[in-house]
Residue frames as qw, qx, qy, qz and C-alpha x, y, z in Angstrom:
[[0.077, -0.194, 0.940, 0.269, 6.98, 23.38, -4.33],
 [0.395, 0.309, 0.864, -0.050, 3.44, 22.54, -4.22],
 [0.372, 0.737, 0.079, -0.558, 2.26, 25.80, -6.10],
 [0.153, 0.575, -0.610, -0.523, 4.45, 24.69, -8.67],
 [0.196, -0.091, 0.973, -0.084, 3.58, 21.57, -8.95],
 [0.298, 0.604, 0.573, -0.468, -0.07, 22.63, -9.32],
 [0.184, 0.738, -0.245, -0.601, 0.80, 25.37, -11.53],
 [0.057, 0.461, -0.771, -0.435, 2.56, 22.50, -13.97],
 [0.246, 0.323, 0.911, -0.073, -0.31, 20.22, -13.58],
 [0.287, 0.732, 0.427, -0.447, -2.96, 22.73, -14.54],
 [0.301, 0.731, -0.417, -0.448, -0.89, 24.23, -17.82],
 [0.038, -0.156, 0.926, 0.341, -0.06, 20.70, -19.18],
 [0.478, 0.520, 0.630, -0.321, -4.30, 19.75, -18.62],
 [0.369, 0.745, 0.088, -0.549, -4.93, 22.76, -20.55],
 [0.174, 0.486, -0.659, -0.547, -2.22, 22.28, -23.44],
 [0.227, 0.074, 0.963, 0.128, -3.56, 18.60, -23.70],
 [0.292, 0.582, 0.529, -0.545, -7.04, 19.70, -23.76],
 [0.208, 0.766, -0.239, -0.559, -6.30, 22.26, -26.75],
 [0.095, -0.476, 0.808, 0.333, -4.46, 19.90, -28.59],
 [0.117, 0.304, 0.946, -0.005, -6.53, 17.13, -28.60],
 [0.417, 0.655, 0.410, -0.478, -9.44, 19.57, -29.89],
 [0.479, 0.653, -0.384, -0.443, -7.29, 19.97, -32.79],
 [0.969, -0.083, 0.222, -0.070, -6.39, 16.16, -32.91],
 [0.418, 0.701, -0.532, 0.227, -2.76, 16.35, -33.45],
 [0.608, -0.387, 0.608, -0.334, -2.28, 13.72, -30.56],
 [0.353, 0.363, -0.857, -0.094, -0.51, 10.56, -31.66],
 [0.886, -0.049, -0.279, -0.366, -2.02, 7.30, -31.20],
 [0.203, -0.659, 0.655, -0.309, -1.12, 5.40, -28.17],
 [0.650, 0.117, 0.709, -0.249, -2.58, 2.26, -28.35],
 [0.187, 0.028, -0.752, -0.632, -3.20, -0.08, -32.02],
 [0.729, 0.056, 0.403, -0.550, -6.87, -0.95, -31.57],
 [0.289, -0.057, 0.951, 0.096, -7.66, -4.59, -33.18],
 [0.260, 0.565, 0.769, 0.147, -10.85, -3.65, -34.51],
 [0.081, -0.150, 0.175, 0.970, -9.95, -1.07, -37.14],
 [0.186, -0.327, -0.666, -0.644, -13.65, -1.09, -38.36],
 [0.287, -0.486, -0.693, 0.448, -15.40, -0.15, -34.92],
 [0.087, 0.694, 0.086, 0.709, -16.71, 3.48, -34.92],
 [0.339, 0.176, -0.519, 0.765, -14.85, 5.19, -32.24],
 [0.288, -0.356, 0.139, -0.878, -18.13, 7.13, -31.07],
 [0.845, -0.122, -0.405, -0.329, -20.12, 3.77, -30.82],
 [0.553, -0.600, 0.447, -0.367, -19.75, 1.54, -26.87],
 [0.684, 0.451, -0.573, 0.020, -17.07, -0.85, -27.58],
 [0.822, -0.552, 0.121, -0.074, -17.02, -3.75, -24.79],
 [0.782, 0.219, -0.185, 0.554, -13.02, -4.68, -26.05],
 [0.095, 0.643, -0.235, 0.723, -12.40, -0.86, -24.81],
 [0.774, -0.566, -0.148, -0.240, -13.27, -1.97, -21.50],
 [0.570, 0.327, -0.654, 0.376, -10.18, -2.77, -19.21],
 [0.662, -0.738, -0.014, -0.133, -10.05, -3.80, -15.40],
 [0.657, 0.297, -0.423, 0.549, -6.89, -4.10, -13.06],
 [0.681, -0.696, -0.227, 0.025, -5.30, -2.59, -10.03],
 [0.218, 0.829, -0.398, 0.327, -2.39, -1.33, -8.34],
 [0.618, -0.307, -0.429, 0.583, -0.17, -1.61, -5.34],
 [0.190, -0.944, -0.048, -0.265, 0.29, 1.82, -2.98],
 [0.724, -0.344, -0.291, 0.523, 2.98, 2.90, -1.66],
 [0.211, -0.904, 0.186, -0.322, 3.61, 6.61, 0.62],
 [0.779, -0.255, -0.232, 0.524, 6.58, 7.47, 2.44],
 [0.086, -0.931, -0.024, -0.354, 7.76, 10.34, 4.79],
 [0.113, 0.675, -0.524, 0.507, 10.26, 11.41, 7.22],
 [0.438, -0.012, 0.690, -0.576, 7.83, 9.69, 10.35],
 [0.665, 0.372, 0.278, -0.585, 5.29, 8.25, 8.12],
 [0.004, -0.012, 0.939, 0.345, 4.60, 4.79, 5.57],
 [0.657, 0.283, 0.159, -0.680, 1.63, 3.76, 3.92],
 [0.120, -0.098, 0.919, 0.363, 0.94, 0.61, 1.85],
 [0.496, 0.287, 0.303, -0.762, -2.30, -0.12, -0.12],
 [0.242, 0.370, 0.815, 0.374, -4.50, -2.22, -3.49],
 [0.412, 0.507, 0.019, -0.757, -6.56, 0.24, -5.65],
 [0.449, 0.276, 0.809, 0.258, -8.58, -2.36, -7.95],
 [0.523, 0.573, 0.006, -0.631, -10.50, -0.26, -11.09],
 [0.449, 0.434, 0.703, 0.340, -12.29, -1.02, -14.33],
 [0.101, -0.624, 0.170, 0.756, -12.22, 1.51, -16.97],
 [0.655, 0.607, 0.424, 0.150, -12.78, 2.17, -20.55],
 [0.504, -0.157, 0.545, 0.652, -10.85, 3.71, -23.56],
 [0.198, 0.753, 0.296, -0.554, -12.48, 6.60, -24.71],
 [0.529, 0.825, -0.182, -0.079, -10.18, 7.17, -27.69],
 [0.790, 0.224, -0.255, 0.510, -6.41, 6.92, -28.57],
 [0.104, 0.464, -0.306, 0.825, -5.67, 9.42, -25.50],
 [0.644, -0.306, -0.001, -0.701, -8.58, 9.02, -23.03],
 [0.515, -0.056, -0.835, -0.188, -9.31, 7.19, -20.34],
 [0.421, -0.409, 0.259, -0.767, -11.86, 7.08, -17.59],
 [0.610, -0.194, -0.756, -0.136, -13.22, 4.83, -14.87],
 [0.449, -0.732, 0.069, -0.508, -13.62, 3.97, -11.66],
 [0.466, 0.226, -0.769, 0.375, -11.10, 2.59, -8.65],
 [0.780, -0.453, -0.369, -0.223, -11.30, 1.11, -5.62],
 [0.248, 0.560, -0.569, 0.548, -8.89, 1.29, -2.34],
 [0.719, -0.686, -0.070, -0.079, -8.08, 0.11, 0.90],
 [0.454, 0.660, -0.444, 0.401, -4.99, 1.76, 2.07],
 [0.767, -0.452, -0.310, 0.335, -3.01, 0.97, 5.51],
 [0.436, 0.754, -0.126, 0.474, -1.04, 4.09, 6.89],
 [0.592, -0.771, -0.107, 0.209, 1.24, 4.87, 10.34],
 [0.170, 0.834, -0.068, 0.520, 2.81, 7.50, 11.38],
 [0.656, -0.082, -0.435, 0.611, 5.93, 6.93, 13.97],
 [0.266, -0.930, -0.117, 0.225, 5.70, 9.59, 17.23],
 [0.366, 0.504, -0.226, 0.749, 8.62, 12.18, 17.22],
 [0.524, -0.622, -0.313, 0.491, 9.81, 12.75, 20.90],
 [0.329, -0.258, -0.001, 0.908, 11.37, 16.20, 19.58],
 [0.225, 0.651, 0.402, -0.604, 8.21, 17.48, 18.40],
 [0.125, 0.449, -0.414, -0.782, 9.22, 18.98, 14.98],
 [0.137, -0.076, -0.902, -0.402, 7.24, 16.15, 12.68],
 [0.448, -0.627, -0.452, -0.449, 4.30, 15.87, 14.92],
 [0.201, -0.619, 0.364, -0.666, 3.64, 16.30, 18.58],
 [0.077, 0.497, -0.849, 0.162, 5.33, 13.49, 19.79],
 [0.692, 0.097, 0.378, -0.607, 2.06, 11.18, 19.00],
 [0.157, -0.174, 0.808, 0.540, 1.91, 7.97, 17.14],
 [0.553, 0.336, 0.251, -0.720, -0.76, 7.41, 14.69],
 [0.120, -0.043, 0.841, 0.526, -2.28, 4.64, 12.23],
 [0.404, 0.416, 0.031, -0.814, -5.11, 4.55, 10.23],
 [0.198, 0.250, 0.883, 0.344, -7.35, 1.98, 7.66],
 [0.469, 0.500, -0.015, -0.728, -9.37, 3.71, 5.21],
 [0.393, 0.387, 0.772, 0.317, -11.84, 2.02, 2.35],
 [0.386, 0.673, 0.341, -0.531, -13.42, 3.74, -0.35],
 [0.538, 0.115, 0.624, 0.554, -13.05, 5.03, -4.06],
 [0.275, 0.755, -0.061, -0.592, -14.03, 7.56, -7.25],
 [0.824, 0.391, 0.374, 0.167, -13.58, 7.90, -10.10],
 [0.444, -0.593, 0.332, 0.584, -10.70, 8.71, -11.96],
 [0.681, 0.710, 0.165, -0.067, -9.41, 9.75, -15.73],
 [0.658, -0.447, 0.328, 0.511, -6.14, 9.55, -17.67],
 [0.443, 0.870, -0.109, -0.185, -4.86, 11.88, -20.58],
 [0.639, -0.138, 0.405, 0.640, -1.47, 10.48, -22.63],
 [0.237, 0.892, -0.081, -0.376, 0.17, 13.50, -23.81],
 [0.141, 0.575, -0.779, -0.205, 2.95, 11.30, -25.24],
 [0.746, 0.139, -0.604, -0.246, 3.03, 7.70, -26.50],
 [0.645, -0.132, -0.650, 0.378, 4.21, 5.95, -23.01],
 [0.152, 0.151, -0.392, 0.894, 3.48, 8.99, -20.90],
 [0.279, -0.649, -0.671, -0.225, 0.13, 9.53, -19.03],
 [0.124, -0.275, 0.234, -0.924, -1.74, 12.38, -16.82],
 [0.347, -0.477, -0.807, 0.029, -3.74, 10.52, -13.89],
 [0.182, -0.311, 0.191, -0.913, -6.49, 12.36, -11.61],
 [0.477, -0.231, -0.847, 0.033, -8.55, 10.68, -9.35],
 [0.452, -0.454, 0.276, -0.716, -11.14, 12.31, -6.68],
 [0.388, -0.101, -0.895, 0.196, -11.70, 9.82, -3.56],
 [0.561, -0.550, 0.251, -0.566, -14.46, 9.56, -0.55],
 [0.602, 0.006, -0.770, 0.210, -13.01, 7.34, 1.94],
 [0.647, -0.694, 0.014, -0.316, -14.12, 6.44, 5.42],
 [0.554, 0.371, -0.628, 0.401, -11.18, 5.69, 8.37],
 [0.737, -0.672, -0.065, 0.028, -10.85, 4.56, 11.61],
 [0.026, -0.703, 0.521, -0.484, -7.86, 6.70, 13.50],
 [0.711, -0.663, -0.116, 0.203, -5.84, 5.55, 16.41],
 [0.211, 0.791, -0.367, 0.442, -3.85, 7.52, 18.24],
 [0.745, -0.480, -0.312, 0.342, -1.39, 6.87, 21.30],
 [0.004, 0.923, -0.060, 0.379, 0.24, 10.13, 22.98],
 [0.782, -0.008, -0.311, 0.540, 3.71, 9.70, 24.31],
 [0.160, 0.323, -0.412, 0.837, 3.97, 13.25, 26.22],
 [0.717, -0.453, 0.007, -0.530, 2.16, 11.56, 28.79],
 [0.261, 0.262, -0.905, 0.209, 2.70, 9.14, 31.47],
 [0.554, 0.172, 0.800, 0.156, 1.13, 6.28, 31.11],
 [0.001, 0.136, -0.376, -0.917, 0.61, 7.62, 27.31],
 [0.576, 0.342, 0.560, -0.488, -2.97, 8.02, 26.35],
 [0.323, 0.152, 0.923, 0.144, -4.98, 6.30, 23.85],
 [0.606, 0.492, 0.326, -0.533, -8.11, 7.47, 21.51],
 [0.277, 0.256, 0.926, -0.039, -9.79, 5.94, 18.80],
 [0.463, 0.417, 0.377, -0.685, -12.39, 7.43, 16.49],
 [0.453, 0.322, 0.631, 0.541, -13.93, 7.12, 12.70],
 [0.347, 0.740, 0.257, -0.517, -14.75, 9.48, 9.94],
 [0.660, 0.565, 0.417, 0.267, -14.63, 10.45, 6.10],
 [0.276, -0.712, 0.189, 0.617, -12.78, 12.12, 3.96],
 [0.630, 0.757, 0.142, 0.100, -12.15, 13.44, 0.17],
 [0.428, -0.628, 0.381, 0.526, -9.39, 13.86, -1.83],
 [0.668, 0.741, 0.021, -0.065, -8.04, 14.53, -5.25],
 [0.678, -0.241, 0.547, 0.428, -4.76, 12.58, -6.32],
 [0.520, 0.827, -0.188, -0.098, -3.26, 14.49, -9.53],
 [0.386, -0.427, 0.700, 0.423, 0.82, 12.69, -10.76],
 [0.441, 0.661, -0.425, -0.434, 2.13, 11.38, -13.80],
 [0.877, -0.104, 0.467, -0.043, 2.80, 7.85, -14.99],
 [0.046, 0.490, -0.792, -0.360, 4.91, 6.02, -17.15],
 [0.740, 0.072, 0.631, -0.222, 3.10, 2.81, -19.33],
 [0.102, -0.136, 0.879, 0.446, 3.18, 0.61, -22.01],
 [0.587, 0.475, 0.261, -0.601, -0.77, 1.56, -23.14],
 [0.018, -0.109, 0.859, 0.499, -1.65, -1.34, -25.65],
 [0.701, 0.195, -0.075, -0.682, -5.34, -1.54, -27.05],
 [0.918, 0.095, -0.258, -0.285, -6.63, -5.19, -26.68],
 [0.503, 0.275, -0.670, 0.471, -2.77, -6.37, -24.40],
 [0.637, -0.697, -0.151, 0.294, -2.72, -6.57, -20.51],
 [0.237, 0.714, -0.204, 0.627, -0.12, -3.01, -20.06],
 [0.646, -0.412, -0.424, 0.482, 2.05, -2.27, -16.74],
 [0.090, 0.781, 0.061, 0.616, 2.32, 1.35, -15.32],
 [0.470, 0.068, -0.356, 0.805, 4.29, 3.38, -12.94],
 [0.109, 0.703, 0.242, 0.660, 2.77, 6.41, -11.26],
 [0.068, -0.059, -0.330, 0.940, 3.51, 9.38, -8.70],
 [0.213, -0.716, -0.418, -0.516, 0.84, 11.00, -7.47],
 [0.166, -0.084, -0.510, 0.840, 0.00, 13.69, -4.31],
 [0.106, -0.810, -0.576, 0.038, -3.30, 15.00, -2.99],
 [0.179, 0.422, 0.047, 0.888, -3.94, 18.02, -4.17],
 [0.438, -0.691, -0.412, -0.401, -6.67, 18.71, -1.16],
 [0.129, 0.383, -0.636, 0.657, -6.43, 19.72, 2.27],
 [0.849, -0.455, -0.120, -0.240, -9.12, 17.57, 4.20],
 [0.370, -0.579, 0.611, -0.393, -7.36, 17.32, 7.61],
 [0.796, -0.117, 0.552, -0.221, -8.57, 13.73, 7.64],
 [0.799, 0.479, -0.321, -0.170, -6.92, 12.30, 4.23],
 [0.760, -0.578, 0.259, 0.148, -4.89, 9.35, 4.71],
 [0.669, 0.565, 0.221, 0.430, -2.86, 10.59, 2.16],
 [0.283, 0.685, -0.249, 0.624, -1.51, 13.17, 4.17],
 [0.648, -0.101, -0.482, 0.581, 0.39, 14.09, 7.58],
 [0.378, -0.915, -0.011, 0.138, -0.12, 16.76, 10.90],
 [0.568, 0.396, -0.277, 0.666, 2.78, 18.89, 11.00],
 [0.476, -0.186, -0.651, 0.562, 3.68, 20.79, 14.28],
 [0.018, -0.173, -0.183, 0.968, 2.22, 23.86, 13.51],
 [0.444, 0.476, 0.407, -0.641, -1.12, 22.34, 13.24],
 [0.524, 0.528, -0.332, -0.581, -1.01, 22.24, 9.18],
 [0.947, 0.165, 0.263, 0.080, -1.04, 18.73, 6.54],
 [0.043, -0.601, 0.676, 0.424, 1.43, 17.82, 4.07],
 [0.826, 0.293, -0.078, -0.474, 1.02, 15.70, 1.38],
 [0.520, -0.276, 0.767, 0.257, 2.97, 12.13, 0.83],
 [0.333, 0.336, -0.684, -0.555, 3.83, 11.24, -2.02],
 [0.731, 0.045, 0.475, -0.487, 2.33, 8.36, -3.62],
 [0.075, 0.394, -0.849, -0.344, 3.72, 5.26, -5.73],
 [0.686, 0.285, 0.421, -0.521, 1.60, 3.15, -7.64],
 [0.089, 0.310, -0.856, -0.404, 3.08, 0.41, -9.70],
 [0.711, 0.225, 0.519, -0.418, -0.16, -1.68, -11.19],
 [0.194, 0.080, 0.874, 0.439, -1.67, -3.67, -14.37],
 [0.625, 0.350, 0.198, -0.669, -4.60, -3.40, -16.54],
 [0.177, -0.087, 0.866, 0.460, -5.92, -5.74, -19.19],
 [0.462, 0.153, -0.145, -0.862, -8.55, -5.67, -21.61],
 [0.695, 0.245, 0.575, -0.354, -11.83, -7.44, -21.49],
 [0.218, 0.255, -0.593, -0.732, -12.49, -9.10, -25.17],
 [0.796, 0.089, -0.028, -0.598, -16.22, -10.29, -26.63],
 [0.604, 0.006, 0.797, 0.010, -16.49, -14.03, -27.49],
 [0.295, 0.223, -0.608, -0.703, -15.96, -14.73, -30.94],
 [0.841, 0.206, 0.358, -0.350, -18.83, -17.21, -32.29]]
């Protein structure tokens, strides 16, 4: 499932990519200032906002804010940079099969930067590379009294999903999106231990806003 996944992420990139070299990509957004020259740094193109997070697994929840500011590269294009601070725990499993029979939560801060491609008028392609730092705790229930540790460290990741938005040039716009780390840092809090030692990825829901900055008329 995830090869495929990959596989369907990487061939849509490309077709966009192609396309959009031959500009045959439909205009997602009306821009307000038809007399701007697209190549030229346009502070209206400029848009800040944020999400909500939510992950969710068999053993395992997550909740989070991802603030970013961003710009509007074209009628397809967009790039910036987000922010995060996610919350994430992971329930023990006494029968081992999920994890090894340990509970585990986690607070991670950090951010990257991220870019969106709209192969369709309301449709979008998000990517997003992260370095976050987290402080672990763990508590180990195949013990008695159960033990306890505690530690911090960093991690990277690369969130790839699709979205769903109402992309308006110069409007505040709401948007849907899925996403999964495509990485395998052991420490992402974006993914889960499994019993045999390996991650998994959790999904990831992300229902936010954006709105666009505009100059000051005189």
């Amino acid at each position: 499932m995830k090869k495929l996944f990959i596989t369907t992420m990487a061939v849509t990139t490309i077709c966009i990519y192609s396309i959009a070299q031959k500009q045959y990509i439909p205009p997602t957004y009306s821009s307000n200032d038809k007399t701007s020259d697209p190549k030229e740094f346009n502070k209206d193109h400029i848009f800040v906002g944020g999400s909500l997070a939510l992950g969710f697994g068999s053993y395992s929840f997550n909740v989070g804010a991802t603030p970013e500011i961003g710009y509007s590269f074209n009628d397809w294009f967009d790039a910036g940079m987000s922010f995060n601070i996610n919350y994430q725990s992971v329930r023990a499993d006494p029968s081992g099969f999920y994890n090894n029979n340990t509970r585990q939560r986690s607070l991670n801060y950090g951010g990257g930067p991220f870019f969106r491609a709209y192969p369709l008028r309301q449709f979008f392609i998000q990517g997003q590379f992260e370095h976050n730092w987290i402080d672990y705790n763990y508590l180990y229930y195949g013990n008695n009294p159960p033990i306890a540790s505690s530690f911090h460290t960093a991690s990277n990741s690369f969130l790839a999903g699709i979205g769903f938005s109402q992309r308006i040039m110069g409007q505040s716009s709401f948007y849907t999106l899925l996403m999964i780390d495509l990485m395998t840092d052991q420490y992402s809090p974006y993914r889960v231990y499994n019993s045999d030692g390996s991650t998994s990825a959790i999904p990831v829901i992300r229902v936010g806003f954006d709105f666009y900055l505009h100059s000051k008329k005189r």
